[in-house]
Structures are given as C-alpha cells and as structure tokens.
PDB file of N, CA, C, O and CB in Angstrom:
ATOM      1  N   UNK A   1     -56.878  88.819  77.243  1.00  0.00           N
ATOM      2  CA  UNK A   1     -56.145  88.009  76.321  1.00  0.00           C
ATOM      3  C   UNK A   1     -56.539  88.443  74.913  1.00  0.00           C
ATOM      4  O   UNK A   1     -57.673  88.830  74.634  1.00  0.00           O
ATOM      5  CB  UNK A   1     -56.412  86.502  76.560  1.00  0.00           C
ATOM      6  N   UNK A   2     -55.394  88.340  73.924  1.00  0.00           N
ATOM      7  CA  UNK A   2     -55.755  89.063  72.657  1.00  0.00           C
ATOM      8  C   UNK A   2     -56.046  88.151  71.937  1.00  0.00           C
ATOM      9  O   UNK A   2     -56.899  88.488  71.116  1.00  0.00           O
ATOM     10  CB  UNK A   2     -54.827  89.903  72.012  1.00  0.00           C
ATOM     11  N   UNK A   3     -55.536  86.515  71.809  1.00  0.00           N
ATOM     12  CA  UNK A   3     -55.816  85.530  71.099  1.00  0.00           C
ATOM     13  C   UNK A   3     -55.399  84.493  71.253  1.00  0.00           C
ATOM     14  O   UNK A   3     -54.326  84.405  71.849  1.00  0.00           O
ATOM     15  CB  UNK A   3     -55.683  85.678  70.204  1.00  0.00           C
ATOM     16  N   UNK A   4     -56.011  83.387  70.824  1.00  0.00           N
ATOM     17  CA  UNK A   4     -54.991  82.112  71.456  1.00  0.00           C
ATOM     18  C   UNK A   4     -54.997  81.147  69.919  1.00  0.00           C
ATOM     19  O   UNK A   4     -55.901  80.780  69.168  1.00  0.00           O
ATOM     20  CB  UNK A   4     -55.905  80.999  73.224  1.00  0.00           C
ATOM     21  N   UNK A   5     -53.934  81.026  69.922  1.00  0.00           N
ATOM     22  CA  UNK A   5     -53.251  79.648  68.833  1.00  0.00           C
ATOM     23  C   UNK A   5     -53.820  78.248  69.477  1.00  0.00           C
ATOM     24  O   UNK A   5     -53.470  77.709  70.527  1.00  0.00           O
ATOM     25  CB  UNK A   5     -51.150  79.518  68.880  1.00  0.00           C
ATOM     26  N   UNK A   6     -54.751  77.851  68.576  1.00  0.00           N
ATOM     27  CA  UNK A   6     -55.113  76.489  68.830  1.00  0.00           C
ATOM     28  C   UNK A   6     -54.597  75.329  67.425  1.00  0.00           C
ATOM     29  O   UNK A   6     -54.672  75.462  66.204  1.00  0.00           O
ATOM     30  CB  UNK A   6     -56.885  76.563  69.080  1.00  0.00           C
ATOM     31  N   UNK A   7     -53.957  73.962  68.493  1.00  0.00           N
ATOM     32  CA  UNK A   7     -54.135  72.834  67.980  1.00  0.00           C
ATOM     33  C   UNK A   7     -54.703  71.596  67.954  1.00  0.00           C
ATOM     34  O   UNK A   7     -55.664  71.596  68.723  1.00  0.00           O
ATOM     35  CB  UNK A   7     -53.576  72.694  67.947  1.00  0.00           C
ATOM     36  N   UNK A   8     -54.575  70.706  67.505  1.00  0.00           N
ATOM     37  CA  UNK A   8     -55.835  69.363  68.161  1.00  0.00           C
ATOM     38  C   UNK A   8     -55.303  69.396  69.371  1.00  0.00           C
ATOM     39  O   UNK A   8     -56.148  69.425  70.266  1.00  0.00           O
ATOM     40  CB  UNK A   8     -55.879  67.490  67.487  1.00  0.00           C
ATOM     41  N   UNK A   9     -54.190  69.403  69.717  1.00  0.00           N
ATOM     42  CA  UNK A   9     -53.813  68.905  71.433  1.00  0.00           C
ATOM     43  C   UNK A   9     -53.776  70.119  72.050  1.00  0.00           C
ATOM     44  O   UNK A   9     -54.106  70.087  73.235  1.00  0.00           O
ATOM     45  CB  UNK A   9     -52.225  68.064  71.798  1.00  0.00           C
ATOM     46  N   UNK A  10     -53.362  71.573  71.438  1.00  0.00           N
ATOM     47  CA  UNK A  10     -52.919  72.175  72.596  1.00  0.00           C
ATOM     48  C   UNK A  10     -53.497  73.936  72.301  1.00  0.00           C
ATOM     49  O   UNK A  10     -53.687  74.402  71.177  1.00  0.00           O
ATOM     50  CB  UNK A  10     -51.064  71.878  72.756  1.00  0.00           C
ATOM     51  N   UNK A  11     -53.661  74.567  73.396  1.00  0.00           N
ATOM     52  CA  UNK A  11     -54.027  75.649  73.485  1.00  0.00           C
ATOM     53  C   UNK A  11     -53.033  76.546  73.950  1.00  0.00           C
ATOM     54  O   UNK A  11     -52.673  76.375  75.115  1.00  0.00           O
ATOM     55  CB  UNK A  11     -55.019  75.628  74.104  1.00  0.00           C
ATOM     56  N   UNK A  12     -52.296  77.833  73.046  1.00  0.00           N
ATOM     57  CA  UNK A  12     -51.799  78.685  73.705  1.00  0.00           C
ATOM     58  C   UNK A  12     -52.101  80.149  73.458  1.00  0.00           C
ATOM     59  O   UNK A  12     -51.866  80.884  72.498  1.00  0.00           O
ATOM     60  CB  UNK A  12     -50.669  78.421  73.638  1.00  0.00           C
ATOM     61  N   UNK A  13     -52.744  80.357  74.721  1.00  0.00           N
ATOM     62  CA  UNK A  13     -52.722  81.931  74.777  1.00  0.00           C
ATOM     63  C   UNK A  13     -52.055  83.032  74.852  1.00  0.00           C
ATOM     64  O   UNK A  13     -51.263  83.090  75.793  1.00  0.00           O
ATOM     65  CB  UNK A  13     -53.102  82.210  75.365  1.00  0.00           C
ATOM     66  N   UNK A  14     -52.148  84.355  73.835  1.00  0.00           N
ATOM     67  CA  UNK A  14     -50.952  85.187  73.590  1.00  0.00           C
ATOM     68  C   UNK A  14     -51.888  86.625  74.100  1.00  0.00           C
ATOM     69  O   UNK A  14     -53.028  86.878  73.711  1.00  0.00           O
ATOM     70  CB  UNK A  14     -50.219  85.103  71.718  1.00  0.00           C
ATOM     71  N   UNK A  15     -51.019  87.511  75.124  1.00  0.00           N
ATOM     72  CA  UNK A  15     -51.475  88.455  75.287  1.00  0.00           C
ATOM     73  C   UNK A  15     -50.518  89.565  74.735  1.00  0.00           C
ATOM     74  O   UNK A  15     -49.303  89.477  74.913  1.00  0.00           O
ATOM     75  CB  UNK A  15     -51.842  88.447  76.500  1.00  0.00           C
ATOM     76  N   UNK A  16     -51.068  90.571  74.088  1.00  0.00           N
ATOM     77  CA  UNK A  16     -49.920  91.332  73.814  1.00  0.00           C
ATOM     78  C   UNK A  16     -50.110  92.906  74.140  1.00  0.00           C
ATOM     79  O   UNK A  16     -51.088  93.645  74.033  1.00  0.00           O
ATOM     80  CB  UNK A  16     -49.561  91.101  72.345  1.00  0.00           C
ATOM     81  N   UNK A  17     -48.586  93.156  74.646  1.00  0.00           N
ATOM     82  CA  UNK A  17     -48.942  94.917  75.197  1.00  0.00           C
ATOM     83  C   UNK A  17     -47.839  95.807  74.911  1.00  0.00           C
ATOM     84  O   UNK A  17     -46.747  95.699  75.469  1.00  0.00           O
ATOM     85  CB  UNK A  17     -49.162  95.141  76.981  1.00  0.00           C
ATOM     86  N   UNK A  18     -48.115  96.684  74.049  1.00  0.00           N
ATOM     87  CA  UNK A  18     -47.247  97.786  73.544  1.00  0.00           C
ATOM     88  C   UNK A  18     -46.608  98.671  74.948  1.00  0.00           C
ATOM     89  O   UNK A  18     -46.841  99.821  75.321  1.00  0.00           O
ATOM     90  CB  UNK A  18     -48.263  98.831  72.462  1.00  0.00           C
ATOM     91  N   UNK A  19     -46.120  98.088  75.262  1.00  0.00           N
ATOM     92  CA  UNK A  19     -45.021  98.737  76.249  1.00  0.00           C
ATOM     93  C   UNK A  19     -43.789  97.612  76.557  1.00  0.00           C
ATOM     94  O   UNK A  19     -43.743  96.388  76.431  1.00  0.00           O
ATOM     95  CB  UNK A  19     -45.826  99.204  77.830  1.00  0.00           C
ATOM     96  N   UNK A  20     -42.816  98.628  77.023  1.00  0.00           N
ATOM     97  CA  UNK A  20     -41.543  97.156  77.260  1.00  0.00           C
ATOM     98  C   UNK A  20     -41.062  97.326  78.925  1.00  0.00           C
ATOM     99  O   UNK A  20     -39.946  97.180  79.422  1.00  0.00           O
ATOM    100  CB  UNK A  20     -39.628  97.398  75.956  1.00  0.00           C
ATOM    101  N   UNK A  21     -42.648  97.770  79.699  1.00  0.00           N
ATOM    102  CA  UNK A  21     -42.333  97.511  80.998  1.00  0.00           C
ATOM    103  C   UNK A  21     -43.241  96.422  81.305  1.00  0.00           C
ATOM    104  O   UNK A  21     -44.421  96.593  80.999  1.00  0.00           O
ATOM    105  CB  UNK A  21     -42.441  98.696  81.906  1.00  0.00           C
ATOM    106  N   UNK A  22     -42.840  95.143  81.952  1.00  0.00           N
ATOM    107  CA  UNK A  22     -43.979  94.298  82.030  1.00  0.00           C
ATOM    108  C   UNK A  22     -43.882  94.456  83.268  1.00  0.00           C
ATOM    109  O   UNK A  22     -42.950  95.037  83.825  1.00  0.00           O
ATOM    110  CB  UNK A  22     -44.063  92.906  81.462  1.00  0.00           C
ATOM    111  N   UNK A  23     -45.230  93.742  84.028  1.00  0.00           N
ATOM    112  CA  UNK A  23     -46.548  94.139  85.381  1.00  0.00           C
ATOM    113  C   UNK A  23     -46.648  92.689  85.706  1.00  0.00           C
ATOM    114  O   UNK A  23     -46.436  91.872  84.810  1.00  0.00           O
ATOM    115  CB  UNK A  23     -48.460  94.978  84.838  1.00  0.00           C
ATOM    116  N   UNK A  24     -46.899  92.369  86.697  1.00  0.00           N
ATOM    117  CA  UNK A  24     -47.603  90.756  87.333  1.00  0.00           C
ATOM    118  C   UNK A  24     -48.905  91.222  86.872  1.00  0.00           C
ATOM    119  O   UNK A  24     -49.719  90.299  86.899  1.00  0.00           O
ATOM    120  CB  UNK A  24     -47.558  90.259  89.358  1.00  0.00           C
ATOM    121  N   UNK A  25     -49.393  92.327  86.460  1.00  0.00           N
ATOM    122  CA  UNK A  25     -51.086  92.249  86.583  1.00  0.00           C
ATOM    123  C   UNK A  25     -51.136  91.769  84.522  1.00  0.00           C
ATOM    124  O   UNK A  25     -52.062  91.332  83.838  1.00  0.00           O
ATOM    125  CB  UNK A  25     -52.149  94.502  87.296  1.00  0.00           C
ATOM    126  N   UNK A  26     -50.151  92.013  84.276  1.00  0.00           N
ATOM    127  CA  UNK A  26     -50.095  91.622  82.610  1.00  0.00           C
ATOM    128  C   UNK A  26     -50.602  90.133  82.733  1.00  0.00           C
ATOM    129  O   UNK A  26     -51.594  89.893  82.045  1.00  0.00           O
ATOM    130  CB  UNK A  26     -48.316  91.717  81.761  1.00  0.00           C
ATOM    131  N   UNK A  27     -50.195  89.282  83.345  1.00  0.00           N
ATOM    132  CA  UNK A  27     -50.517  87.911  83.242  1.00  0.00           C
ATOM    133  C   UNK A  27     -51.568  87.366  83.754  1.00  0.00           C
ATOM    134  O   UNK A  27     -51.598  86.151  83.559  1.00  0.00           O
ATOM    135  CB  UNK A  27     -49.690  87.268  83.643  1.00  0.00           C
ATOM    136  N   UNK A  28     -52.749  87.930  84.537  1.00  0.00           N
ATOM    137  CA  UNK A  28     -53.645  87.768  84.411  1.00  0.00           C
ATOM    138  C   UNK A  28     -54.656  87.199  84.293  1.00  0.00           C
ATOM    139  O   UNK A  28     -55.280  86.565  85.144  1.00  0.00           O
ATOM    140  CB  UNK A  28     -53.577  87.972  84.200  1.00  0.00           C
ATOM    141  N   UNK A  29     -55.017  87.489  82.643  1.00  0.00           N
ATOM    142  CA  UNK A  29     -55.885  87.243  81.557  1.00  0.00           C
ATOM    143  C   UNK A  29     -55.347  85.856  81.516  1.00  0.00           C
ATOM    144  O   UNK A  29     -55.922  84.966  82.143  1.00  0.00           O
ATOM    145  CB  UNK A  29     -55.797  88.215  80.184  1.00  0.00           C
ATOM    146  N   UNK A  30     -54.143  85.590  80.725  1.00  0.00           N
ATOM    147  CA  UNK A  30     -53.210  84.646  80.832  1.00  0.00           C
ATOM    148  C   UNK A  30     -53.910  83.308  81.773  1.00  0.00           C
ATOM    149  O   UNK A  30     -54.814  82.522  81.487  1.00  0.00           O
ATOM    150  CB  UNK A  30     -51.866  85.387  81.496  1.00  0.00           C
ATOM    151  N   UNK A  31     -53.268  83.417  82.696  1.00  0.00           N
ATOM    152  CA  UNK A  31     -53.928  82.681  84.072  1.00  0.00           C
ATOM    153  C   UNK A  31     -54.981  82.198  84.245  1.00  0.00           C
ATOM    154  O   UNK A  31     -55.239  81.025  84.514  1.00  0.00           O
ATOM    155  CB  UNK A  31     -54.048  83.303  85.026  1.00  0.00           C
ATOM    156  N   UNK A  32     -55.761  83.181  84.085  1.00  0.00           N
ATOM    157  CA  UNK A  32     -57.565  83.218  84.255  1.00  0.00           C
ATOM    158  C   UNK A  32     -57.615  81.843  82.904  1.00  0.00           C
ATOM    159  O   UNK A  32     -58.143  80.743  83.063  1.00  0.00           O
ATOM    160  CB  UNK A  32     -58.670  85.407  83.636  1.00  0.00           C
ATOM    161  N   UNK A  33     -57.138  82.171  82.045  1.00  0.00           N
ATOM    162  CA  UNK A  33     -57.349  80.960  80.584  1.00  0.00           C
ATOM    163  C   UNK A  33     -56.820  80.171  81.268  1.00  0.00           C
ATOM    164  O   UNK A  33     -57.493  79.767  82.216  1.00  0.00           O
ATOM    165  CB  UNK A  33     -56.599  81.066  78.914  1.00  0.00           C
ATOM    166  N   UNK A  34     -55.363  79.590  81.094  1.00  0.00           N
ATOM    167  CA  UNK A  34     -55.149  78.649  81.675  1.00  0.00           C
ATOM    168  C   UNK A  34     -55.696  78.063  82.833  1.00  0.00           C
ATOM    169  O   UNK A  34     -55.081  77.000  82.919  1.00  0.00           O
ATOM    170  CB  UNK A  34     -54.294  78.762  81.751  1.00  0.00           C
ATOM    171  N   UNK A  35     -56.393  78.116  83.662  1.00  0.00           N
ATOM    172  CA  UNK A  35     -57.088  77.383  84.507  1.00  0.00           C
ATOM    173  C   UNK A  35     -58.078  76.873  83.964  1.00  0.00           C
ATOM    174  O   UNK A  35     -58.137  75.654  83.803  1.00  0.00           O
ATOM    175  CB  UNK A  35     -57.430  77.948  85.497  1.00  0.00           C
ATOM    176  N   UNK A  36     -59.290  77.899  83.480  1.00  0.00           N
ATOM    177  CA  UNK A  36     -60.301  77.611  82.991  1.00  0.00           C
ATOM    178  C   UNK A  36     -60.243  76.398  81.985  1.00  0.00           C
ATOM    179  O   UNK A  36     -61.293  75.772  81.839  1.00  0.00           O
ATOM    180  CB  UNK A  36     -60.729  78.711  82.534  1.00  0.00           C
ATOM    181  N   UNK A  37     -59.028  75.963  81.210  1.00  0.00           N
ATOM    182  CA  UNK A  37     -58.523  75.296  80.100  1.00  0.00           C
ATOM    183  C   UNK A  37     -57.718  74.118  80.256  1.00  0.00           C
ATOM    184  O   UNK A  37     -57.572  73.334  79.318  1.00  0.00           O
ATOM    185  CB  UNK A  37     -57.850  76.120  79.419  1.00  0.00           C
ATOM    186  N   UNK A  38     -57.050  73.897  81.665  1.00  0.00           N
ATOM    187  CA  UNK A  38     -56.437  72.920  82.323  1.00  0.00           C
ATOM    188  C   UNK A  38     -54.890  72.605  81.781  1.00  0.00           C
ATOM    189  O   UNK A  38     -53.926  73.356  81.630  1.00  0.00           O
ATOM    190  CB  UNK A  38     -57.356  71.748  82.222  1.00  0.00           C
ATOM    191  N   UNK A  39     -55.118  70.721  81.481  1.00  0.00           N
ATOM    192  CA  UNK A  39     -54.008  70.484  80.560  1.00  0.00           C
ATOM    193  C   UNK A  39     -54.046  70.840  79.361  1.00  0.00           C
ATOM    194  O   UNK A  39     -52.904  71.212  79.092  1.00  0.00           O
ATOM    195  CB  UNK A  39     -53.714  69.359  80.460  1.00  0.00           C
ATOM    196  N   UNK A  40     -54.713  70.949  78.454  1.00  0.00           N
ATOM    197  CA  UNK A  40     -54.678  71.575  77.529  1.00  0.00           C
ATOM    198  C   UNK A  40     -53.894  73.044  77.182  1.00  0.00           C
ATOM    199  O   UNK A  40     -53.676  73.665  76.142  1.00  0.00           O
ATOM    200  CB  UNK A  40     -55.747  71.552  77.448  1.00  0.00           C
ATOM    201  N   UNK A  41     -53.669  73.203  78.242  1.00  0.00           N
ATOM    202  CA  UNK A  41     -53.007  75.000  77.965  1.00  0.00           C
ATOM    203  C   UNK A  41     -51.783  74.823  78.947  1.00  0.00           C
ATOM    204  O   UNK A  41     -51.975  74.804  80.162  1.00  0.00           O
ATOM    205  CB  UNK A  41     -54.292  76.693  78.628  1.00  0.00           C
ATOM    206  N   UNK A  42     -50.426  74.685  78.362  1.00  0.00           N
ATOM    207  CA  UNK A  42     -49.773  74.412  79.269  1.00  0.00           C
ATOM    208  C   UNK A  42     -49.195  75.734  79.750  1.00  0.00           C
ATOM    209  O   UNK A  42     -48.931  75.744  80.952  1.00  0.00           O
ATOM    210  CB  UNK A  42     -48.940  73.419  78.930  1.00  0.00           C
ATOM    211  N   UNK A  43     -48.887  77.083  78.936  1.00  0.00           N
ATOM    212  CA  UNK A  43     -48.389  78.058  79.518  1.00  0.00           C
ATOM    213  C   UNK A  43     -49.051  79.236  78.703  1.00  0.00           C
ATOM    214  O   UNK A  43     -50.049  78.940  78.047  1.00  0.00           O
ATOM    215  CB  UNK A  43     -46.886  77.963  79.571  1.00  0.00           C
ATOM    216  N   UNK A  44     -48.684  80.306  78.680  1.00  0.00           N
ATOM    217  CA  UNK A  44     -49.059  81.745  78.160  1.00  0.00           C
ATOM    218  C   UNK A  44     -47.903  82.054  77.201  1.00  0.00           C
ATOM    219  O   UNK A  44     -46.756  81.608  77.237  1.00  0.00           O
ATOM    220  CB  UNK A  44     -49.187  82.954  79.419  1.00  0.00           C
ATOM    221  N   UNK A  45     -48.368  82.780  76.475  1.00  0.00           N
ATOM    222  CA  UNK A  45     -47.067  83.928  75.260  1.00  0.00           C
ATOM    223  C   UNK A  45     -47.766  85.291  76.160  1.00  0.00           C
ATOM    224  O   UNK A  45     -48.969  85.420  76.388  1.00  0.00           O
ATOM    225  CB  UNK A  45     -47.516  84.032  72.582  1.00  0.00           C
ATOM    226  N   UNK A  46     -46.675  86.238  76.590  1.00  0.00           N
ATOM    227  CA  UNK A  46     -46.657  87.619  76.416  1.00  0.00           C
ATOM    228  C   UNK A  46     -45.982  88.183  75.670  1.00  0.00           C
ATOM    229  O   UNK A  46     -44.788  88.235  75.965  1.00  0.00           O
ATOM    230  CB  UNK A  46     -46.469  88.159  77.257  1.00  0.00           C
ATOM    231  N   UNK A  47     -46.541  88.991  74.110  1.00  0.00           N
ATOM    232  CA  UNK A  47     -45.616  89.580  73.878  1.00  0.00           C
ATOM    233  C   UNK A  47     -45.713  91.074  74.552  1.00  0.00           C
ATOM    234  O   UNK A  47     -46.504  91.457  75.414  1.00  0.00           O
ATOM    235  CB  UNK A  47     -45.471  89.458  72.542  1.00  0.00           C
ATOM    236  N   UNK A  48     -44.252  92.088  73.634  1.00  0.00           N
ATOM    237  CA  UNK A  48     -44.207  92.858  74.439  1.00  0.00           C
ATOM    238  C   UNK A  48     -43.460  93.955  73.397  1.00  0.00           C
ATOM    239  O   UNK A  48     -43.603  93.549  72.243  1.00  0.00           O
ATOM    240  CB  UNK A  48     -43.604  92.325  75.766  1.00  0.00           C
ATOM    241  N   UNK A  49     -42.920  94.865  73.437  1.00  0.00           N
ATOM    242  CA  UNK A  49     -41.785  95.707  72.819  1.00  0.00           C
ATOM    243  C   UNK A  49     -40.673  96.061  73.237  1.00  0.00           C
ATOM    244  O   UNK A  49     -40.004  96.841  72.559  1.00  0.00           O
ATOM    245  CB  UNK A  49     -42.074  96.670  72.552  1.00  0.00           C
ATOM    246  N   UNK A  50     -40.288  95.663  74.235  1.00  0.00           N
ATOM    247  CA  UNK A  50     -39.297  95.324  74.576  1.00  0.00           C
ATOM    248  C   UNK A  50     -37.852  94.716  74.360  1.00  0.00           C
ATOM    249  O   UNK A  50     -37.454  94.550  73.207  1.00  0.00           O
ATOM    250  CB  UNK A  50     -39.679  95.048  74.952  1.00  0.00           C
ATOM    251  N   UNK A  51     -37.109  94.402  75.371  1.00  0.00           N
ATOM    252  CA  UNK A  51     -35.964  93.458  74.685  1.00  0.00           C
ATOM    253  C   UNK A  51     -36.057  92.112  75.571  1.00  0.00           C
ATOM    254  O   UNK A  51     -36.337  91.155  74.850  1.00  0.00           O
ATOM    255  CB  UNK A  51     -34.237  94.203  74.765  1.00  0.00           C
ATOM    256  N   UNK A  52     -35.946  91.863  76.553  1.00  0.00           N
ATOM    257  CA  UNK A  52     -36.421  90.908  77.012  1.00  0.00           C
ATOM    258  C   UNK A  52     -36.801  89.635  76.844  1.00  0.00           C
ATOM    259  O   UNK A  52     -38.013  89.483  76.689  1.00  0.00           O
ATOM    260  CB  UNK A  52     -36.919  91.202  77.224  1.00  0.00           C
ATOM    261  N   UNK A  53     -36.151  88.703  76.827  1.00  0.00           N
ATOM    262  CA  UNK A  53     -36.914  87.287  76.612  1.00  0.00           C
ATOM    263  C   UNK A  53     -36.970  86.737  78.085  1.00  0.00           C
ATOM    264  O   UNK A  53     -35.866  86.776  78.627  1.00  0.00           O
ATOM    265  CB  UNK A  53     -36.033  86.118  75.496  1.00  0.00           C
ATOM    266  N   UNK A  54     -37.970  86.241  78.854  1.00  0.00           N
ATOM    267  CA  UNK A  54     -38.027  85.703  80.099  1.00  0.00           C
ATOM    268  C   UNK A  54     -39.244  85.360  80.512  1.00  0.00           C
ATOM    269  O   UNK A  54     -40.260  86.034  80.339  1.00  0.00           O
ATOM    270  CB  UNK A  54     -37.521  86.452  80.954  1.00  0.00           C
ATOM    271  N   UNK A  55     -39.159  84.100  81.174  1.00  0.00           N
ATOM    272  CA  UNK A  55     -40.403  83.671  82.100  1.00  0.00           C
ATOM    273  C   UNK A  55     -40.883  84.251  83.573  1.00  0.00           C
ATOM    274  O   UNK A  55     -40.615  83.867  84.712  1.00  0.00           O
ATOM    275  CB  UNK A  55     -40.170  82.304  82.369  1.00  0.00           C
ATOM    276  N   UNK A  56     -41.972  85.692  82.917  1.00  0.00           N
ATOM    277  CA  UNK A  56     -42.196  86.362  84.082  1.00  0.00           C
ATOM    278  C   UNK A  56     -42.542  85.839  84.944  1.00  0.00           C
ATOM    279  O   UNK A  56     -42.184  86.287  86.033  1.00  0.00           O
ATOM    280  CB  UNK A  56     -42.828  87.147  84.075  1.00  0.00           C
ATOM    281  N   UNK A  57     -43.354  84.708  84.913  1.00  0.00           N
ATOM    282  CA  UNK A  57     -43.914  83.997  86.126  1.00  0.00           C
ATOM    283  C   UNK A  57     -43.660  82.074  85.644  1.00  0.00           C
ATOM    284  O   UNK A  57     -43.885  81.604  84.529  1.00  0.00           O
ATOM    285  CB  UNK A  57     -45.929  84.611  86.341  1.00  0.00           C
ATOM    286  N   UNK A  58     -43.234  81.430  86.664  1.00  0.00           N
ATOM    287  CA  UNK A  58     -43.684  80.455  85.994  1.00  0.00           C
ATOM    288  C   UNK A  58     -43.858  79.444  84.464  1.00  0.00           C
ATOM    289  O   UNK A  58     -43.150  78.701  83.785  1.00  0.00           O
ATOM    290  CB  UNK A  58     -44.319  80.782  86.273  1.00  0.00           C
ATOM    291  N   UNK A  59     -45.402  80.020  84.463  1.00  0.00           N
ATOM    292  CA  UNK A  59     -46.247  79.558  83.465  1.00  0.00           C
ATOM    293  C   UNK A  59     -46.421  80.855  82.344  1.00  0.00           C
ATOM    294  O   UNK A  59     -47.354  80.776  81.546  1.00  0.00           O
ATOM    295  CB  UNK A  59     -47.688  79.046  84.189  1.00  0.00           C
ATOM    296  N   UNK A  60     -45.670  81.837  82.306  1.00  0.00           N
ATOM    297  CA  UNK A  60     -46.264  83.046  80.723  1.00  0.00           C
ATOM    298  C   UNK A  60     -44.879  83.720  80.895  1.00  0.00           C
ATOM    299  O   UNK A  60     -44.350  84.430  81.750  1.00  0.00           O
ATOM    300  CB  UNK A  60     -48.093  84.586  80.940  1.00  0.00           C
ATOM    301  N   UNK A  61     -44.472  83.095  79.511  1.00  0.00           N
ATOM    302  CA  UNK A  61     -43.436  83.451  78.665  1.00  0.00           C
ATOM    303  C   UNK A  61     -43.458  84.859  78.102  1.00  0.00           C
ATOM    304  O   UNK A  61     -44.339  85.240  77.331  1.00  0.00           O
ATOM    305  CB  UNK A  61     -43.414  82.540  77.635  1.00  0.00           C
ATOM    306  N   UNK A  62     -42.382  85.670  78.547  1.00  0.00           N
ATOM    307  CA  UNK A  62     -42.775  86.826  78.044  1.00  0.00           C
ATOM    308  C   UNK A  62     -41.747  87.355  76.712  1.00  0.00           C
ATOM    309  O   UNK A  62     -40.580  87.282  77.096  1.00  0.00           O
ATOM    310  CB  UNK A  62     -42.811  87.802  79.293  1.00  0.00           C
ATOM    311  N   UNK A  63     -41.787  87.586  76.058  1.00  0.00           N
ATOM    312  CA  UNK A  63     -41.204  87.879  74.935  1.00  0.00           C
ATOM    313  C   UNK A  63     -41.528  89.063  73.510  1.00  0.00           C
ATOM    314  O   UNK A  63     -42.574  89.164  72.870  1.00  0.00           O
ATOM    315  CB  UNK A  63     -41.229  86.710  74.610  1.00  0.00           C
ATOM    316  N   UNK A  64     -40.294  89.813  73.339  1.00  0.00           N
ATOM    317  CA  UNK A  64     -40.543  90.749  72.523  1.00  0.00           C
ATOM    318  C   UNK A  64     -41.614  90.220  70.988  1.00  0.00           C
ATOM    319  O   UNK A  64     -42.212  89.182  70.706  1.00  0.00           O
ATOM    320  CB  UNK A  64     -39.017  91.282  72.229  1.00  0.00           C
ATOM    321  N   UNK A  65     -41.459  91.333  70.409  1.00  0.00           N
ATOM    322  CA  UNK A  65     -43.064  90.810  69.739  1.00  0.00           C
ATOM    323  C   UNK A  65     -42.040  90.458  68.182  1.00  0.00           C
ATOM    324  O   UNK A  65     -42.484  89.920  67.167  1.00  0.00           O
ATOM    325  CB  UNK A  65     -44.866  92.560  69.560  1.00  0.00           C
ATOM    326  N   UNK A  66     -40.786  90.882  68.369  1.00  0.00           N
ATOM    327  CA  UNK A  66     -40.103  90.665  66.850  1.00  0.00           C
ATOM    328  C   UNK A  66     -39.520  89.426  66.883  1.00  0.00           C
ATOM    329  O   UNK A  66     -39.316  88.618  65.976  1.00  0.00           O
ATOM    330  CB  UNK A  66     -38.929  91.741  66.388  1.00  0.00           C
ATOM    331  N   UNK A  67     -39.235  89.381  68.281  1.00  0.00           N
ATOM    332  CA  UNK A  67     -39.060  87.590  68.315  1.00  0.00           C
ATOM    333  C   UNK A  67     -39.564  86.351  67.788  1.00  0.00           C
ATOM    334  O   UNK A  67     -39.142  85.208  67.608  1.00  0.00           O
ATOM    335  CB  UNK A  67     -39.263  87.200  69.271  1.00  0.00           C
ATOM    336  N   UNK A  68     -40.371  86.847  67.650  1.00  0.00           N
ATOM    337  CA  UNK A  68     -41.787  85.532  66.725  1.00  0.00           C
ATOM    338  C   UNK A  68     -42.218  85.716  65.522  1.00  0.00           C
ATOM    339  O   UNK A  68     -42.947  84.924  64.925  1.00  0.00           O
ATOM    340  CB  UNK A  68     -43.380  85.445  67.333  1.00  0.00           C
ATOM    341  N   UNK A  69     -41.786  86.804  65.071  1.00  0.00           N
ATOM    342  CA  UNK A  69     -41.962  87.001  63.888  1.00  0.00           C
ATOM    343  C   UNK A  69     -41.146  86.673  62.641  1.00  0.00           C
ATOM    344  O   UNK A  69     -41.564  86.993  61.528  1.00  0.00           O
ATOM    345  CB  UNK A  69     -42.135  87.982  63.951  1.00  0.00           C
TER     346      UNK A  69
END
C-alpha cells in the first residue's frame, strides 16, 4: 500500500501502480489493511493508468490515476 487518506471516522487506503493491466494480486496490500483496520476502512482506492473505472473486487475501487485528480 502506498498511502492511506485518513479522517476522524474513516480510513482509506490507496495503492497505486503504473500499469493499466490490473492483477487480483494488486489488491492485496489493500485487503491485508482493511482487515487489520475493520469498520473503519470501508474499501480500497487502486489507482492505475489506465482507462478503466471499476470495482475489481468487491471492496477496492480501481480507478485511473487522472480521475482524482
């Protein structure tokens, strides 16, 4: 995981990977936080370079990286 955006209530973790093929093994890191973190972390940011906007799994949002910017 590259960093996570924290607020008083909520934790979200952003992993980000210069390629615009995404992997189940990308989410991960992701995962591994969110558990460890519970309710507090309700899902993941992946960004990416890509075009893509979609919920690879679930719980981690995957999304190009110009999208948020």
């Amino acid at each position: 995981m590259d960093f996570v955006v924290e607020t008083p209530q909520r934790l979200l973790p952003v992993e980000v990977k210069a390629t615009p093929r995404l992997r189940p093994s990308h989410v991960e890191a992701l995962r591994a936080f969110r558990k460890e973190y519970g309710r507090r972390c309700r899902a993941g940011l992946l960004l990416h370079t890509g075009e893509e906007l979609t919920w690879l799994v679930e719980d981690v949002l995957a999304a190009p990286w110009w999208m948020v910017c």
